[in-house]
C-alpha positions in Angstrom: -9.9 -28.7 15.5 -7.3 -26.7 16.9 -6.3 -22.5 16.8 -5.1 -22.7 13.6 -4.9 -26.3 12.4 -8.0 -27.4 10.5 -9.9 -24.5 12.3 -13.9 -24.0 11.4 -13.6 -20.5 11.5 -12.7 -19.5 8.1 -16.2 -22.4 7.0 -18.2 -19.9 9.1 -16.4 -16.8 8.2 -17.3 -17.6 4.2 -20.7 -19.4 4.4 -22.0 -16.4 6.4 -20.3 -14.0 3.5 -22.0 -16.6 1.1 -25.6 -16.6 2.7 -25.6 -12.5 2.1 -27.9 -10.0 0.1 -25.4 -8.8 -2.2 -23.0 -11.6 -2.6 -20.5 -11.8 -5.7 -19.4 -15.7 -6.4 -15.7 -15.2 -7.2 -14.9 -19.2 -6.7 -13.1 -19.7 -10.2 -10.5 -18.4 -8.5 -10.3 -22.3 -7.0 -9.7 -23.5 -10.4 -6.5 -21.0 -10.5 -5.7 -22.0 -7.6 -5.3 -25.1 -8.0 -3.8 -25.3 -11.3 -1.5 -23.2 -9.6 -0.1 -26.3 -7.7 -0.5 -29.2 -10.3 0.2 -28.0 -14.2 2.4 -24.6 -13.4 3.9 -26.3 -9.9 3.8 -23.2 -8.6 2.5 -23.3 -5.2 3.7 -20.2 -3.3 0.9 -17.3 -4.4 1.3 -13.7 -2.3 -1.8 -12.0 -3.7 -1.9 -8.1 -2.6 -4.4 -5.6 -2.7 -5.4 -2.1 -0.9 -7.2 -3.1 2.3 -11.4 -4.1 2.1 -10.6 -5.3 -1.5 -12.2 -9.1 -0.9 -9.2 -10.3 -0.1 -10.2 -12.1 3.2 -13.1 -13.4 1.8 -11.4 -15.3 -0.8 -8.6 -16.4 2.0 -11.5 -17.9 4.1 -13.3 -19.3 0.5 -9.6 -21.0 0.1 -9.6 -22.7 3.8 -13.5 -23.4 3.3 -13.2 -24.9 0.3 -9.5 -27.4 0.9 -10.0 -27.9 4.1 -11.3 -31.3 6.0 -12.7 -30.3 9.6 -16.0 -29.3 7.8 -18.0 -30.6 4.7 -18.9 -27.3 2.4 -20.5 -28.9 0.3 -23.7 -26.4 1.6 -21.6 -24.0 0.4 -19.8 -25.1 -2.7 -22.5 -27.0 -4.4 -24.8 -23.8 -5.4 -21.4 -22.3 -6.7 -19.7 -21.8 -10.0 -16.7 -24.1 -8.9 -19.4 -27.2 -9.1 -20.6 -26.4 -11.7 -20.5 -28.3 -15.4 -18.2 -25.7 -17.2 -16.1 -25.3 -14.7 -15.0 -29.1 -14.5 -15.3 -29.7 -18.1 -11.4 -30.0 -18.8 -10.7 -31.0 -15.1 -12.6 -32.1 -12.5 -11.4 -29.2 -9.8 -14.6 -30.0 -7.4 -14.7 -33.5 -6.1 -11.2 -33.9 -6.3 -10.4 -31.5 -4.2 -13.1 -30.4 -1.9 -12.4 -31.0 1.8 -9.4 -32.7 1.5 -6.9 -31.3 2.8 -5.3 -30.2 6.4 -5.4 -26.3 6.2 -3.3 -24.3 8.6 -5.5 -21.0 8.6 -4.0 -17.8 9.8 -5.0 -14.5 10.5 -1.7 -12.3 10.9 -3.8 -9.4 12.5 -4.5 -11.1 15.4 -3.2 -10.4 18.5 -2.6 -12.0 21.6 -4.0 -10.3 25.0 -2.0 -7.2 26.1 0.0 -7.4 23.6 3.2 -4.8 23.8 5.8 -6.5 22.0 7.0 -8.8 19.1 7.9 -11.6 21.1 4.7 -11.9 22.4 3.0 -11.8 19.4 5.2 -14.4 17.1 5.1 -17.1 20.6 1.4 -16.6 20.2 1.6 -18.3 16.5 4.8 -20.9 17.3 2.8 -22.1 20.7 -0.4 -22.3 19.0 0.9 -24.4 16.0 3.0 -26.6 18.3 0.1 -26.9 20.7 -2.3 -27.6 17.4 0.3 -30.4 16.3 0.3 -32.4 19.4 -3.0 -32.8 20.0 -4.2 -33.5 16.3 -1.2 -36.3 16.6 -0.8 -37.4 19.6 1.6 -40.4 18.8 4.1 -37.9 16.9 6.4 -37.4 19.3 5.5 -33.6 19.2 8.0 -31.2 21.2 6.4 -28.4 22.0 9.6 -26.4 22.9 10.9 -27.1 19.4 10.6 -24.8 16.3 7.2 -25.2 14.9 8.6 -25.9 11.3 10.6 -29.0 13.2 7.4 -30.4 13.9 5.6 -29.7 10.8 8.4 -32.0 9.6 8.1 -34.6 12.1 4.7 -35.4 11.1 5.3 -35.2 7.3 8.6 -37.7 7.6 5.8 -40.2 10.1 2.5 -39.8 8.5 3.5 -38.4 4.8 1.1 -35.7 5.5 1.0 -32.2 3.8 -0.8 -28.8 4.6 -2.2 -26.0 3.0 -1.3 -22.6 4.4 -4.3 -20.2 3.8 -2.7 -16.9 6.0 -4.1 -13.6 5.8 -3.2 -9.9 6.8 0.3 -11.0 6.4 1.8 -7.5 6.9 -0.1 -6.5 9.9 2.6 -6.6 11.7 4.9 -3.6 9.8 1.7 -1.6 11.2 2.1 -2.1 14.8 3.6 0.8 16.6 5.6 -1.6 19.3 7.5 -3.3 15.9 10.7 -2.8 15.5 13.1 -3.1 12.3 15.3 -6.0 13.6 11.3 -7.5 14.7 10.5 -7.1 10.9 13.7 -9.2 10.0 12.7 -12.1 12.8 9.4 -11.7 11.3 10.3 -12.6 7.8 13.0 -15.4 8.7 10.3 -17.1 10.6 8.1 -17.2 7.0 10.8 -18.4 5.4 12.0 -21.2 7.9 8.5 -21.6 8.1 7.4 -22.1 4.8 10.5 -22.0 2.1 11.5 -25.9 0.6 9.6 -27.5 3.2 8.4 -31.1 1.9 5.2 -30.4 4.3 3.6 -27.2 1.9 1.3 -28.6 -0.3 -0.1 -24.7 -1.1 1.0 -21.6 0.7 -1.8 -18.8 0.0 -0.6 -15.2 1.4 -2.6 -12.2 1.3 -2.0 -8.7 1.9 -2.0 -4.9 1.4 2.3 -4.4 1.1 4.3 -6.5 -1.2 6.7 -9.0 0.2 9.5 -7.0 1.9 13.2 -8.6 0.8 15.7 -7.3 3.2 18.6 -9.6 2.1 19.1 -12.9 0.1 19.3 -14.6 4.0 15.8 -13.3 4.6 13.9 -13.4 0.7 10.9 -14.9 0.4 11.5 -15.3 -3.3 9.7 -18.4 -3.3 6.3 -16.7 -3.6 4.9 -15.6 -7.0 3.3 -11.8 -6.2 0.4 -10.6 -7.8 -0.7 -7.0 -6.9 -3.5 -4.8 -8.8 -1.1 -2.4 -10.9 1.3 -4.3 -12.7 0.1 -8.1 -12.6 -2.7 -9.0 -15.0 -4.0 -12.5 -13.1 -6.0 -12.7 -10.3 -7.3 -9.5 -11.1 -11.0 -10.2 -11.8 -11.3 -12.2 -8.4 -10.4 -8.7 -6.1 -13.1 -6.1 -6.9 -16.0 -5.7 -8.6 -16.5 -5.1 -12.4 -19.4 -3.4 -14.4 -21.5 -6.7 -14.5 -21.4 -7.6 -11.3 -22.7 -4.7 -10.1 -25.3 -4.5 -12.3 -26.1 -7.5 -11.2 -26.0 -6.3 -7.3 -28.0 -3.2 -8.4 -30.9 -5.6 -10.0 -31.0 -7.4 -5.8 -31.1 -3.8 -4.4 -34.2 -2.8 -6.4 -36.0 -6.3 -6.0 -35.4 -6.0 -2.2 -35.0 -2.7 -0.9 -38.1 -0.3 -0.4 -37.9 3.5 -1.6 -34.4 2.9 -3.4 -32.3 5.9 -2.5 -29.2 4.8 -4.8 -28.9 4.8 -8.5 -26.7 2.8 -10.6 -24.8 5.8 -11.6 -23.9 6.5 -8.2 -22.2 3.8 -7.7 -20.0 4.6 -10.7 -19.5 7.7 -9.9 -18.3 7.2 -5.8 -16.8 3.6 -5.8 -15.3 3.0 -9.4 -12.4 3.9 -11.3 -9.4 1.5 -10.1 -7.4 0.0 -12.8 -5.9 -3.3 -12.9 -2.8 -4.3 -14.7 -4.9 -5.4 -17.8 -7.1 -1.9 -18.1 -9.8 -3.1 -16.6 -12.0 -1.3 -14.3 -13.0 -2.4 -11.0 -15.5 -1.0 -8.1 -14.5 -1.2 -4.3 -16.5 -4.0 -3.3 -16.5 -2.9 0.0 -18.4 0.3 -0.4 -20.9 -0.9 -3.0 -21.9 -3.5 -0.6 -22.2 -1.0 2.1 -23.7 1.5 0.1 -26.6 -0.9 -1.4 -26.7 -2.6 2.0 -27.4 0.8 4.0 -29.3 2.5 1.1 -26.8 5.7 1.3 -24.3 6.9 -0.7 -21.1 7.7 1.9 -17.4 7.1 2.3 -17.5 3.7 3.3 -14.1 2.5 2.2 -12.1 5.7 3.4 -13.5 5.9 6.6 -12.1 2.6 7.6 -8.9 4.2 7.9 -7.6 7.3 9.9 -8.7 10.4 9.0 -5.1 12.0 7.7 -3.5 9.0 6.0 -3.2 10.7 3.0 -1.1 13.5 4.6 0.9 10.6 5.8 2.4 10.0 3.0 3.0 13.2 1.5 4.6 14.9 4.2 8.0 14.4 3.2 7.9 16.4 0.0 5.2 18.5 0.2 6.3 21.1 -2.4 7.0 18.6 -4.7 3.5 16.9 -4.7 1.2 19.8 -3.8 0.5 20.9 -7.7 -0.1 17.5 -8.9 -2.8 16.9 -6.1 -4.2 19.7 -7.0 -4.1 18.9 -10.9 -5.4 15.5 -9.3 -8.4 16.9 -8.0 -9.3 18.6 -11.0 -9.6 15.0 -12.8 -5.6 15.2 -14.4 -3.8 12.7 -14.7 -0.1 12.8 -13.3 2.9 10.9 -15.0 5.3 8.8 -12.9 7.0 6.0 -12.5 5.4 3.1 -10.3 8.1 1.8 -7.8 8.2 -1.0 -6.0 7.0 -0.5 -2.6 7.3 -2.9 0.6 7.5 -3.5 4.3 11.0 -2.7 4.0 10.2 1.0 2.2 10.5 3.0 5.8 10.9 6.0 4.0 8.9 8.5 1.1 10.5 10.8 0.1 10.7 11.1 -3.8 7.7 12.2 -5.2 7.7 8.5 -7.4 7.9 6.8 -3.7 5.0 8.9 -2.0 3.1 8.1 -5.2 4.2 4.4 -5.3 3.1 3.8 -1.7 -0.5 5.9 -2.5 -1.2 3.1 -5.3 0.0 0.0 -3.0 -2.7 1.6 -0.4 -5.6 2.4 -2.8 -5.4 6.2 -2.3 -4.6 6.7 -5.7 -5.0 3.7 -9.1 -2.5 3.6 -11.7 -2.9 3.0 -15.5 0.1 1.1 -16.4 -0.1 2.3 -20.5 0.0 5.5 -19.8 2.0 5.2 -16.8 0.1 7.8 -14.8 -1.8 8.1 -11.2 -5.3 9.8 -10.5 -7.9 10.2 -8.4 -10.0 7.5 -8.9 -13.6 7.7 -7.9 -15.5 10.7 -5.6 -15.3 8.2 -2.5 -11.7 9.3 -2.5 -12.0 13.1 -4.0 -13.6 13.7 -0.8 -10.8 12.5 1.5 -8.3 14.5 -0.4 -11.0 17.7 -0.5 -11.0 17.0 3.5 -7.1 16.6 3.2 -6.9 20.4 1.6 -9.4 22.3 3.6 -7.9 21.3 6.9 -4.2 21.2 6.5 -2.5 24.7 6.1 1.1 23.0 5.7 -0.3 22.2 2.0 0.0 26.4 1.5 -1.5 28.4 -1.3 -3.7 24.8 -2.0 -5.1 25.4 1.7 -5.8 28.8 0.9 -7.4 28.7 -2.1 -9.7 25.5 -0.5 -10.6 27.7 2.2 -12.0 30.6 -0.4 -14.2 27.6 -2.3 -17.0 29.0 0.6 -16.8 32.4 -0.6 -16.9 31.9 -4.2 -19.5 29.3 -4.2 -21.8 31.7 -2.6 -20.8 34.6 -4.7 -21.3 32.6 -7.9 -25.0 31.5 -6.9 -25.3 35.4 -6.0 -24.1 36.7 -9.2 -21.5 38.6 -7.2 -18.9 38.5 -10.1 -16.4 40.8 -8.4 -16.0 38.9 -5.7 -15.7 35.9 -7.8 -12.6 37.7 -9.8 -11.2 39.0 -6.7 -10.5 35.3 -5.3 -9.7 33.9 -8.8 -7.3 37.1 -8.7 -5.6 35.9 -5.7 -4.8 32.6 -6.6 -3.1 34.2 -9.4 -1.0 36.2 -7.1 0.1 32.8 -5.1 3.6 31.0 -5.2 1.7 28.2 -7.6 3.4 27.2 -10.7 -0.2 25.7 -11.8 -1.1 29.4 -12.0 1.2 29.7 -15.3 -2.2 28.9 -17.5 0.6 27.9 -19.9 -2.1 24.8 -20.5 -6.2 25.0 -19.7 -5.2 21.7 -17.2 -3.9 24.7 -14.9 -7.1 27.1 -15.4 -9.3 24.0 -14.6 -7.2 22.8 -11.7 -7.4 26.6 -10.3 -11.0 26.2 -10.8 -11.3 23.6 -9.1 -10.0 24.3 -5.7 -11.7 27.9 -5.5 -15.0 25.8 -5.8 -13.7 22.8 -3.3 -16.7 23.7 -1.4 -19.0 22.9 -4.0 -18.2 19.0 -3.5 -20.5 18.9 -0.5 -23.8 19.9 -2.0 -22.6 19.5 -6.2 -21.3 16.3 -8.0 -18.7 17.9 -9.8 -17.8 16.6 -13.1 -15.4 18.2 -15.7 -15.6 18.0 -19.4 -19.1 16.2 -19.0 -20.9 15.6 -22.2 -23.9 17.9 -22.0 -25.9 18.7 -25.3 -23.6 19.1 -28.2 -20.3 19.3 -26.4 -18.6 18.9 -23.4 -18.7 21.5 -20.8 -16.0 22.5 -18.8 -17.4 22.0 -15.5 -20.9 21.5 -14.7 -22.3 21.0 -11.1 -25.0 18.3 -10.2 -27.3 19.5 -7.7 -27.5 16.5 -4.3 -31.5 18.3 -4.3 -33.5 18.8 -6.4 -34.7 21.9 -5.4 -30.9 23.6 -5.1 -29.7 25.9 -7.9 -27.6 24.0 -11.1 -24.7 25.6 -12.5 -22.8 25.4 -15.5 -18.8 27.0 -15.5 -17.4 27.5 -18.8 -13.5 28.4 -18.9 -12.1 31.0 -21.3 -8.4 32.6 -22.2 -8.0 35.4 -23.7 -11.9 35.8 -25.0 -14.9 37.2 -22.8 -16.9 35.5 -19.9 -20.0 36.4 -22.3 -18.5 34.8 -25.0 -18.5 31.7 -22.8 -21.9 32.1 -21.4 -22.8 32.1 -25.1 -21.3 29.1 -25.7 -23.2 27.5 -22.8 -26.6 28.3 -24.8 -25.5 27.2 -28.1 -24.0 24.2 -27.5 -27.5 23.6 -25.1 -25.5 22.4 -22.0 -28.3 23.0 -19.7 -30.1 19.7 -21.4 -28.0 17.6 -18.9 -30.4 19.1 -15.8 -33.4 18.4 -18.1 -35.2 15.4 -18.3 -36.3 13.0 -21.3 -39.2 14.7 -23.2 -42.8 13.9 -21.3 -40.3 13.5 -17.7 -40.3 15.8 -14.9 -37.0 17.9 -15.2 -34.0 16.4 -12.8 -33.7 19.6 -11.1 -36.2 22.1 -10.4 -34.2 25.1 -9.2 -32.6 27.5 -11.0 -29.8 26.9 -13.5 -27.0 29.2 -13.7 -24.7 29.4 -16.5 -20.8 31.3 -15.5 -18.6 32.3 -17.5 -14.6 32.8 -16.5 -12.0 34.1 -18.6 -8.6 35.0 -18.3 -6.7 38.0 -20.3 -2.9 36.4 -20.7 -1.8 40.4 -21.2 -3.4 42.4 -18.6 -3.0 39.2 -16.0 -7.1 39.6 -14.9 -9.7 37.8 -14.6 -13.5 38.4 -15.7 -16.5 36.8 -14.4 -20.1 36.2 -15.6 -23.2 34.7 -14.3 -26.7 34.6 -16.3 -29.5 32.6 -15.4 -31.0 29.9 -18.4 -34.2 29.8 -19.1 
């Protein structure tokens, strides 16, 4: 067993992931795999995802499962690659279970101390040379030689091939000592590595960025890509879907005393990413976490720092303000998905800010439609943080920081105050603020009641009764007051708060009959119009009984 050469690690890594509570068996994607290499002979696969998206997991399932240090059979056997249906046609277990040598490697490591690129690229080419020599000692090995020399030293002597499991393989572009002409040594030294060599019997990348191609000297055009927007396979192996959750939920209530999450928490905070094929997926990451801590919180966001998403917008700030703000408000925003890389140094078009948003998981993208959105709460919440604390995002800060106010005047029934504020963000720069559309009402809406978002589950157009209300706002206690906004142009806020009775709204706070209601504090039903002629706006709040 060497560093990286037919390590154990990646066996330990996935048989503790494997021996876990709330554990999702995602090993069909062996059978892939593997007919990857022998029907398709495709054996370069560069699988990329935003970052806690499984993609590890299934890197160290990969090395588990090919390689020969280590029998998993302790593993496997329990699994659905064993299984009858899943060798009917071939038989993917036996033949292939620990029989391979698998060079396993975890780009994100670094070496001791390390300050520069050459430190951290001799760290891989002395470990692999070092790994060589010892596991053939008769080789002739040369440790001062290129490592890909040696690799095909042994294959020419001993016929052997490897399987190349190597994670994180972008972690580099993210180090702040890494230069651009380190980013082109970096990727010569994959393909030298890797590209037409007779010793690659499988080379298995993962990632968060695409494969950068600087120049047809440096392209890794070898690999087949498959991200989550715009490439349909792979995608159920990266993620969680409906079912499977469902089927973590049913653990969490067998094993977990006073159960403090509900299923449709879990919808609400952690799904809502699309895949290239329209199907929805949950970020396995914070469903875990969240069933595993019994808690609802911002599990996958707060593994990353704390203004990424102003990152990334900072470039173009005018140009992308409105639409985050339409974004917040549940719109969808139409673009065009680019292709974005390690070699994409620059964002500065408002279809490369939101390009790069998707690659990174702060934004999904439905590929019909071709639009970007917000998609789950778990991330509302880092852009709500995003607007209340950065005042270079203008009259979108300033309306965030008046969602205080006009919470509190709306649970007062102080109804000027509440058309005052509404009254300023009409008098703002915004272009949102034309109400040419009731998108731009809402999205005002929205961000004068930002607030709201850390003691209300907001939702907007939410089926309640016999329609679907403009905004209603879930109470996170029971005991806190419920309120109900209906939006109306040119008509009355009463005629709105009528609506709200008639179409029986407030039934969605109200429990099944012979239940004890959801929410036992008041329920407040507002009404806000707007009068396209005399430019105001008029406010009304009446408690339902």
């Amino acid at each position: 067993m060497g560093m990286f050469l037919n390590t154990r690690a990646p066996y330990e890594a996935y048989k503790e992931t494997a021996s876990m509570r709330f554990f999702i068996d995602k090993t069909l994607l062996l059978t892939e795999v593997i007919d990857s290499i022998e029907t398709d002979r495709q054996k370069y696969l560069c699988i990329t995802r935003p970052r806690r998206f499984g993609k590890s997991v299934a890197a160290n399932m990969i090395a588990a499962f090919f390689g020969n240090t280590v029998s998993a059979r302790d593993i496997f056997d329990s699994q659905l690659i064993a299984s009858k249906e899943a060798n009917q046609e071939k038989e993917y277990y036996v033949s292939h279970l620990n029989r391979y040598n698998v060079v396993y490697i975890d780009f994100s490591r670094l070496p001791r101390d390390c300050t520069e690129y050459a430190q951290y690229i001799d760290r891989i080419h002395d470990g692999l040379n070092q790994d060589l020599k010892e596991a053939y000692p008769d080789a002739g090995i040369d440790q001062t030689k290129a490592v890909w020399d040696n690799f095909k030293l042994v294959f020419e002597e001993y016929q052997e091939r490897f399987v190349f499991v190597m994670d994180e393989w972008d972690a580099i572009f993210h180090k702040g000592f890494t230069r651009e002409e380190d980013k082109k040594a970096y990727l010569e030294f994959l393909r030298d590595f890797l590209k037409g060599q007779g010793y690659v019997e499988l080379a298995y990348m993962t990632g968060v960025l695409p494969i950068a191609k600087y120049s047809s000297g440096s392209e890794l055009n070898m690999f087949s890509e498959y991200d989550m927007a715009t490439k349909m396979r792979f995608s159920k192996y990266f993620g969680f879907d409906d079912k499977e959750v469902d089927h973590l939920y049913g653990i969490y209530q067998k094993t977990t005393k006073n159960c403090r999450v509900s299923r449709d928490d879990l919808a609400v905070w952690y799904d809502g990413y699309h895949t290239a094929g329209g199907e929805r997926l949950y970020n396995p990451r914070s469903v875990v976490s969240a069933l595993t801590d019994n808690q609802i919180s911002n599990y996958w966001t707060s593994s990353g720092p704390y203004d990424e998403i102003f990152y990334y917008i900072q470039n173009n700030i005018e140009e992308v303000r409105d639409d985050i703000a339409l974004m917040i408000s549940g719109e969808h925003i139409e673009m065009r998905l680019e292709g974005y890389s390690a070699a994409s140094t620059e964002l500065n078009t408002r279809n490369q800010i939101y390009s790069a948003m998707v690659v990174y998981g702060l934004l999904t993208y439905e590929e019909e439609a071709g639009e970007v959105f917000i998609p789950n709460r778990e991330l509302l919440d880092k852009y709500k943080n995003l607007l209340m604390s950065n005042d270079s995002l203008g009259y979108v800060h300033r309306l965030a920081k008046e969602s205080g106010r006009m919470l509190r005047a709306t649970l007062e029934g102080d109804t000027r105050t509440m058309a005052s504020i509404l009254q300023y963000a009409h008098n703002t720069e915004s272009t949102i603020l034309s109400y040419n559309y009731e998108a731009e009402l809402a999205a005002v809406v929205n961000l004068v009641y930002l607030a709201a978002r850390d003691k209300y589950r907001v939702e907007r157009e939410d089926k309640a009764g016999k329609g679907f209300v403009d905004f209603i706002f879930y109470p996170e206690k029971k005991d806190a007051d419920a309120l109900i906004l209906e939006l109306k142009v040119n008509a009355s806020p009463q005629e709105a708060i009528q609506q709200i009775k008639e179409k029986e709204y407030a039934l969605r706070f109200k429990g099944k009959l012979g239940e004890k209601p959801r929410y036992t504090g008041r329920i407040l039903a507002a009404g806000i119009s707007y009068d396209t002629k005399s430019k105001e706006h008029f406010c009304e709040v009446e408690e339902l009984v």
